[in-house]
C-alpha positions in Angstrom: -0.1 41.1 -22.3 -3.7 39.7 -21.9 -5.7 40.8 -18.7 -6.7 37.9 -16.4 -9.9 36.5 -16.7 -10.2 37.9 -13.2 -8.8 40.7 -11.6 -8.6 38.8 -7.3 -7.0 41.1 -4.8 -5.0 39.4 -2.1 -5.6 37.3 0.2 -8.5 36.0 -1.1 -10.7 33.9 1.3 -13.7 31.1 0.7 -15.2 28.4 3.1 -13.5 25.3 3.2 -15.9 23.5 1.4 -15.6 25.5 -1.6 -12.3 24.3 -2.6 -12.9 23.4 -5.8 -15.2 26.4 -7.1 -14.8 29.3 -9.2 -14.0 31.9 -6.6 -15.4 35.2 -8.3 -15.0 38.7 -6.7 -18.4 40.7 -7.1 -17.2 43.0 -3.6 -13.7 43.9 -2.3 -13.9 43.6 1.4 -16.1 43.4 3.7 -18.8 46.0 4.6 -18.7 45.8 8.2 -15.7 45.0 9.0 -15.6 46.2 12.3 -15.6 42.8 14.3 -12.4 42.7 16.2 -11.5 38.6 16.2 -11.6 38.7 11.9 -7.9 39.6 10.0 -9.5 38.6 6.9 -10.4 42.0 5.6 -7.9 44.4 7.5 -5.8 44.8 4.8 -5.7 48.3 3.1 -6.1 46.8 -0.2 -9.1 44.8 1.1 -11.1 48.2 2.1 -14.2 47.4 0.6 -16.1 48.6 -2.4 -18.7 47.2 -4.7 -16.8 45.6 -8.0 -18.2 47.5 -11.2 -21.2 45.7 -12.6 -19.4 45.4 -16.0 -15.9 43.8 -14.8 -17.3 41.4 -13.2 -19.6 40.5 -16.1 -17.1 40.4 -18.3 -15.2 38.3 -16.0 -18.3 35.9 -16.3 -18.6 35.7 -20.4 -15.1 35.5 -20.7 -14.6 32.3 -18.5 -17.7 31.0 -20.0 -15.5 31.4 -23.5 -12.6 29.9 -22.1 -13.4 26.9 -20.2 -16.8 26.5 -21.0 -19.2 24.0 -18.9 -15.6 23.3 -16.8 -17.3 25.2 -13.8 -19.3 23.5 -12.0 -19.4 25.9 -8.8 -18.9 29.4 -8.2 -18.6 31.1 -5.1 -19.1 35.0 -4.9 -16.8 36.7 -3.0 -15.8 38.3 -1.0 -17.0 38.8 2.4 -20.5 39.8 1.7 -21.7 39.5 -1.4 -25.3 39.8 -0.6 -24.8 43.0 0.3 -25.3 44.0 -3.5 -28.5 44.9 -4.4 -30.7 42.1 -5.4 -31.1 43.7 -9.7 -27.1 43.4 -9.5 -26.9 39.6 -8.0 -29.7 38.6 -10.1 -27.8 40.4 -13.5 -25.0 38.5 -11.9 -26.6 34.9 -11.7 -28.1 35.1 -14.7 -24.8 35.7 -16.3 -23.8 32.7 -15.2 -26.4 30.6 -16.1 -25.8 32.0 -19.6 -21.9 31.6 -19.7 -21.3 29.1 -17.7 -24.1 26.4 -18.4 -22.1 23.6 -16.4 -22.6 25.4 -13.0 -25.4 23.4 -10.8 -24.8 25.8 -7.4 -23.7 29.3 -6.6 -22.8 30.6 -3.1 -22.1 33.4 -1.0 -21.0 34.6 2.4 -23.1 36.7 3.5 -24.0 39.2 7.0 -27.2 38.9 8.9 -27.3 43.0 8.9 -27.5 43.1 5.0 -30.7 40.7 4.9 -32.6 43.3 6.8 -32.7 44.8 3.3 -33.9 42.0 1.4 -37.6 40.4 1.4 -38.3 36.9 1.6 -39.1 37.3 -2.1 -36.3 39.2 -3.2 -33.6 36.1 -1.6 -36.6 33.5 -3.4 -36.1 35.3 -6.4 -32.1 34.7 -5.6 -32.8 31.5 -5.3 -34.8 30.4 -8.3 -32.0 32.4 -10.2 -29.1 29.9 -8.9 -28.0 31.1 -5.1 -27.9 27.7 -3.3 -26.3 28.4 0.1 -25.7 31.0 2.2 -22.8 31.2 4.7 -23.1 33.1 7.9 -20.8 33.5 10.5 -23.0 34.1 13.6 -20.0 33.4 15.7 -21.7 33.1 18.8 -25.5 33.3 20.2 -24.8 35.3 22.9 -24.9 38.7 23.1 -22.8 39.3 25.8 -20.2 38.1 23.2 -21.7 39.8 20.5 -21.3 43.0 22.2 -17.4 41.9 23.3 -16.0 41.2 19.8 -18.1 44.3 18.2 -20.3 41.7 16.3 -23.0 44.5 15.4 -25.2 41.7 15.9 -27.5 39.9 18.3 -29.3 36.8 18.7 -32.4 38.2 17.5 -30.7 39.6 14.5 -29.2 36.7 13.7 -31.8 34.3 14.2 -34.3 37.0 12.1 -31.8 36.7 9.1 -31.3 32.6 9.2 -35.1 32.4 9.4 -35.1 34.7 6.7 -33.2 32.8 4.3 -34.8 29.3 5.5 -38.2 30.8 4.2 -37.0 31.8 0.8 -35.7 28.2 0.9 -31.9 29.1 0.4 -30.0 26.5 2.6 -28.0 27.5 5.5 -24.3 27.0 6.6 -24.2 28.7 10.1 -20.5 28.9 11.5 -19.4 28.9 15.4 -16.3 30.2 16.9 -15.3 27.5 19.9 -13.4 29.8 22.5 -14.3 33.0 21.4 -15.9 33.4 25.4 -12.8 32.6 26.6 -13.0 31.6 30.3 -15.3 33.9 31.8 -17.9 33.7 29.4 -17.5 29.9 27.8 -21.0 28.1 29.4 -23.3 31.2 28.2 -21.5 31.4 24.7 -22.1 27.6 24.0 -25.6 27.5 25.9 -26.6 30.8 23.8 -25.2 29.4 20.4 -26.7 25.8 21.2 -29.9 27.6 21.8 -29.1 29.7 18.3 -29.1 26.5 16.5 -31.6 24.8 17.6 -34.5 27.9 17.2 -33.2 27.9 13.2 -32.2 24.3 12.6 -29.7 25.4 9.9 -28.9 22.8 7.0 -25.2 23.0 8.1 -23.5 24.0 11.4 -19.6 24.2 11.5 -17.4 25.5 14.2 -14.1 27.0 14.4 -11.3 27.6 17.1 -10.8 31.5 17.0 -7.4 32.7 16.5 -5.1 35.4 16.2 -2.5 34.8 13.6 -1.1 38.3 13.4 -1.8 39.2 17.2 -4.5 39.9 19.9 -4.2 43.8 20.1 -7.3 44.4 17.8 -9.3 42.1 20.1 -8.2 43.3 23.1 -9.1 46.8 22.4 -12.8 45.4 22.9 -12.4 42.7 25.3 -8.9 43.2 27.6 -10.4 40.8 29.7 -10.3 38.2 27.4 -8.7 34.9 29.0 -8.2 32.0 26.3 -9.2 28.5 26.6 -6.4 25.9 27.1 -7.3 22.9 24.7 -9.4 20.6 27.6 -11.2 24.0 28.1 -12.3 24.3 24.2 -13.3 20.2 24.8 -15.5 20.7 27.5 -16.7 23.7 25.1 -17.9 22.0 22.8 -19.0 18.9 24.6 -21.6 21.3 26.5 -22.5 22.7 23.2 -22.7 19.2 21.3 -25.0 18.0 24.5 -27.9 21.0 24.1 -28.1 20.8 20.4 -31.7 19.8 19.2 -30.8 19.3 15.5 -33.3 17.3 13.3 -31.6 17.2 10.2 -28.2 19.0 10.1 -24.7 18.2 8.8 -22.1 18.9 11.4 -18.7 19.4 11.0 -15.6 20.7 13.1 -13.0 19.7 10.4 -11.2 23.5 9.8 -7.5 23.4 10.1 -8.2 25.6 13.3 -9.4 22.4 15.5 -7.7 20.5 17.6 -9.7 17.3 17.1 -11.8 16.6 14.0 -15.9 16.1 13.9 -18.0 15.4 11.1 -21.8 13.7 11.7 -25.2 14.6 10.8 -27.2 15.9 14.0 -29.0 14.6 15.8 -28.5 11.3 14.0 -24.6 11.2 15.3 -24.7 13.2 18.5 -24.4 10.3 21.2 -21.3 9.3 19.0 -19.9 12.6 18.5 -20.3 13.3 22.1 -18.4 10.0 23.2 -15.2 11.1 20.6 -15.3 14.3 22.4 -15.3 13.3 25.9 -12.3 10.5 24.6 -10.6 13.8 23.7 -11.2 15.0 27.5 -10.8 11.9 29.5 -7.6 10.8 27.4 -6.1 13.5 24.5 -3.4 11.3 23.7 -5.5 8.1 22.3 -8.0 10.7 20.6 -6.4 11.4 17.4 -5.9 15.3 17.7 -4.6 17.4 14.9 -1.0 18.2 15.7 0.2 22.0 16.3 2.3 22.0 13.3 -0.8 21.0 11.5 -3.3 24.2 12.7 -4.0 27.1 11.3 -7.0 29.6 9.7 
């Protein structure tokens, strides 16, 4: 029996918009790990650990045999990839653009904590080599809820590391969890993540509706006073954060099959109009088009 081209270890995850790439493992897991809204990596089999440096090149040369200049778009998983060091993701991407000619962008998750260990010219040299975006859950600006959820990060961290990667000219997809306040804490978490955005004008801005698919108990261990926000409450959420963004250039969506209603504009081009379907979605739910229950999930 033939080994796969890949060896993937269940459940795998990517971004939404990387539906049609080459998901390729390089790490197991996620190195932090520690953040108590995320079930992605909890799994034992997910603990993590670098991949060997020859697996996964051999991965690379032998879908490059197989399918040739098919793929068109690889994203490294899994949670962190940038977490290798830069010799082993530059070995990596030039693998790639030696097997697998037809690829045009490679991408990543990635943590602001393991950009502290990268210079501006090590993620350039990234770059150059293929690395074309960079997704980083900042969750929240505020570090109130930061500290809640056991982030290990800040707004200064975060903003460092988007800056960071914005110098060594490696676009930016910076993703926002809507609720993850809950009641207490809503107006400073969208005021704080409004304010996040705006300081690091990020190529791409998403946000999500945090959820708990297997249960609460992990996030309550860190935040039992957590109340959750009923679906008017995640509206007015996001129609104080829509209303303090100062985006120049920056393609917005709120599309995940977590949301309740459906966004997609470029900001600040679409915010008046983006603001007006959200406050339809307040004023009256039932004529705004919302995603049905049955419909959700992360």
């Amino acid at each position: 029996m033939n080994a796969p081209l890949i060896r993937y270890v269940e459940p795998v995850f990517r971004p939404p918009s990387e539906a049609e790439s080459l998901i390729l493992p390089v790490t197991d897991g996620c190195s932090w790990n520690k953040c108590t809204f995320c079930e992605m990596y909890s799994s034992p089999q997910k603990a993590f650990r670098a991949r060997d440096e020859d697996e996964v090149l051999t991965s690379i040369r032998r879908i490059g045999e197989r399918y040739g200049k098919q793929v068109r778009r690889v994203f490294l998983a899994d949670g962190d990839a940038l977490v290798l060091p830069t010799r082993r993701l530059l070995a990596i991407l030039e693998a790639i653009r030696a097997h697998l000619p037809g690829v045009h962008r490679v991408s990543s998750y990635c943590l602001a904590r393991n950009l502290k260990k990268k210079t501006v010219a090590e993620l350039s040299s990234l770059r150059e080599a293929g690395l074309r975006m960079a997704y980083l859950g900042a969750e929240s600006g505020d570090d109130e809820v930061l500290a809640k959820v056991n982030k290990g990060e800040s707004f200064e961290s975060t903003q460092e590391a988007l800056a960071k990667l914005g110098e060594a000219g490696i676009p930016r997809s910076v993703m926002i969890l809507n609720g993850l306040g809950g009641q207490a804490l809503s107006e400073q978490h969208a005021d704080n993540s409004a304010r996040l955005a705006n300081a690091t004008q990020p190529e791409f801005l998403s946000t999500l509706v945090v959820s708990f698919p297997t249960g609460e108990a992990r996030f309550r261990a860190t935040f039992p006073e957590w109340e959750p926000l009923d679906q008017p409450g995640l509206f007015r959420e996001m129609e104080r954060f829509l209303n303090q963004l100062e985006l120049r250039r920056t393609v917005f969506r709120s599309d995940h099959a977590s949301n309740w209603l459906v966004l997609k504009g470029t900001l600040g081009a679409d915010k008046a109009r983006l603001l007006a379907e959200v406050r339809r979605a307040i004023a009256t739910p039932t004529t705004a088009g919302l995603r049905p229950a049955w419909a959700r999930g992360l």
